[in-house]
Phi, psi and omega in degrees: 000129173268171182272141173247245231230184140341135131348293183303345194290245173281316175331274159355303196266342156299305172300315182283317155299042163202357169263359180311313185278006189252137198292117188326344166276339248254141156264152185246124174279119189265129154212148198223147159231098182287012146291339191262312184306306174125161159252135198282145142008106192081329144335102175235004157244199185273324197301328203282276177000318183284326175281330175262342165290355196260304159296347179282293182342297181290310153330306152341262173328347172092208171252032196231116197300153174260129170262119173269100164304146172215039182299155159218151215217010169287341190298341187271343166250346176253351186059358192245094147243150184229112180311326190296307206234352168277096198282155185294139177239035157217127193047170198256026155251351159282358170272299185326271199294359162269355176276310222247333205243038189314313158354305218258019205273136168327157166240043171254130177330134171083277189259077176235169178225166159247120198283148196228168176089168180276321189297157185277196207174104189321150177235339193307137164286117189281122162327291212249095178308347193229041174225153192309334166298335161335173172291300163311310174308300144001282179301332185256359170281337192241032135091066165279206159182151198269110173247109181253092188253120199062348177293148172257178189281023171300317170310343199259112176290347183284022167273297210302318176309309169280020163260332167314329188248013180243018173031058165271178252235330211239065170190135190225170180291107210252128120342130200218003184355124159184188159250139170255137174285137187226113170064226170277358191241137172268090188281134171275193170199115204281084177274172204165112153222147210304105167260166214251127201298124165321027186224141180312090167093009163279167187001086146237163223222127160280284204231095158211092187125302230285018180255338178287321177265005169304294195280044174238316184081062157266356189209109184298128178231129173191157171281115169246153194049249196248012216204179182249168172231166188206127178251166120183152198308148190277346186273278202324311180302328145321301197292309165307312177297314186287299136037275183265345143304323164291324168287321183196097244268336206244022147344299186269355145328115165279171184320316182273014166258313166338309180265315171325284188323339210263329207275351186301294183315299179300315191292315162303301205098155197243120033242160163326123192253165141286324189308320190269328167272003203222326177310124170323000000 
């Protein structure tokens, strides 16, 4: 991996200039691929790489908390997260921060983060992950905003918000009933978030967004490190995304998911149940 610049350098000024517009409180979702991105100026193992894009970030971001996904998906077969000991599986600064920042790691199964900054930020464990009491739900009441550095927008897990609120029809409500550890105490939790139907090549995601928000002037670019970055606000993407879901729900669908979904839709009915997909 090479090295680009200093902390103090360009990254920081990259960063701060592509955050002018996001409101100073605002919290910001991070997703990285610190592979793509480079190592910072001193940096000689992975913890340390992960700590100095984790001080470029906060320097940058302000006074505006950072969210690090740290999902893990084991919670649909053990029912048990513990923020201490359930380690993180996507990308390896979110492996790095449920290992090294556990404190600050979120308590809703699966889909938690770990928070950085000073403005608070709930912490508190959420049934429903895509429902406005969310994290996501968060990010779009205070004007965030979604940064994808060396990440490509495959990553962006905030769609599933916004398909939750555009009530689509090919993705149905699954039950996860388990408990989370908070300290000392076993909180239960009735969880339940939207899965994608148990059939080959149903709902794989194509296309989403980011040539609508280029020719929107919707979408921030600029080089940090070794790779390029991509910003953009969670309301405005939303707001583009229901936009075109309202024209045609299978939008983010590639084409040969597209036609599976569509063949469901006949044999099922639209929307997709568990009753209907899952019942013995």
């Amino acid at each position: 991996m090479n090295r680009f610049a200093t902390p103090a350098g360009p990254p920081i000024a990259a960063l701060e200039a592509a955050l002018k517009s996001v409101p100073a409180k605002a919290p910001l979702l991070i997703h990285t691929d610190l592979m793509q991105l480079g190592m910072p100026d001193g940096a000689t193992n992975r913890q340390a790489i992960a700590e100095g894009w984790l001080a470029i970030f906060r320097a940058a971001a302000g006074d505006r908390p950072i969210l690090i996904p740290t999902f893990n998906y084991d919670f649909t077969g053990t029912r048990l997260y513990d923020p201490a000991n359930t380690p993180g599986q996507v990308g390896s600064l979110g492996v790095h921060c449920a290992q090294a920042h556990a404190p600050r790691r979120t308590l809703t199964p699966i889909f938690n983060f770990c928070v950085f900054g000073e403005a608070p930020f709930p912490r508190a464990p959420v049934a429903h992950p895509f429902s406005p009491a969310s994290a996501f739900g968060t990010l779009f009441d205070r004007d965030g905003a979604i940064l994808f550095l060396g990440a490509g927008m495959i990553a962006n897990t905030f769609v599933h918000f916004v398909e939750t609120a555009a009530d689509i029809g090919y993705r149905y409500l699954k039950p996860f009933p388990g408990e989370v550890v908070d300290g000392e105490r076993r909180l239960p939790i009735d969880f339940a978030f939207p899965v994608r139907p148990r059939v080959p090549g149903a709902v794989a995601y194509g296309d989403l967004g980011e040539a609508d928000l280029r020719a929107a002037g919707l979408l921030t670019e600029f080089e940090i490190g070794l790779t390029r970055g991509m910003a953009m606000g969670a309301r405005a993407y939303h707001d583009l995304m229901r936009q075109r879901l309202a024209r045609d729900e299978l939008c983010l669908l590639t084409p040969a998911s597209r036609a599976i979904t569509t063949e469901l839709y006949a044999r099922y009915g639209r929307p997709l149940t568990l009753a209907k997909l899952e019942t013995p």
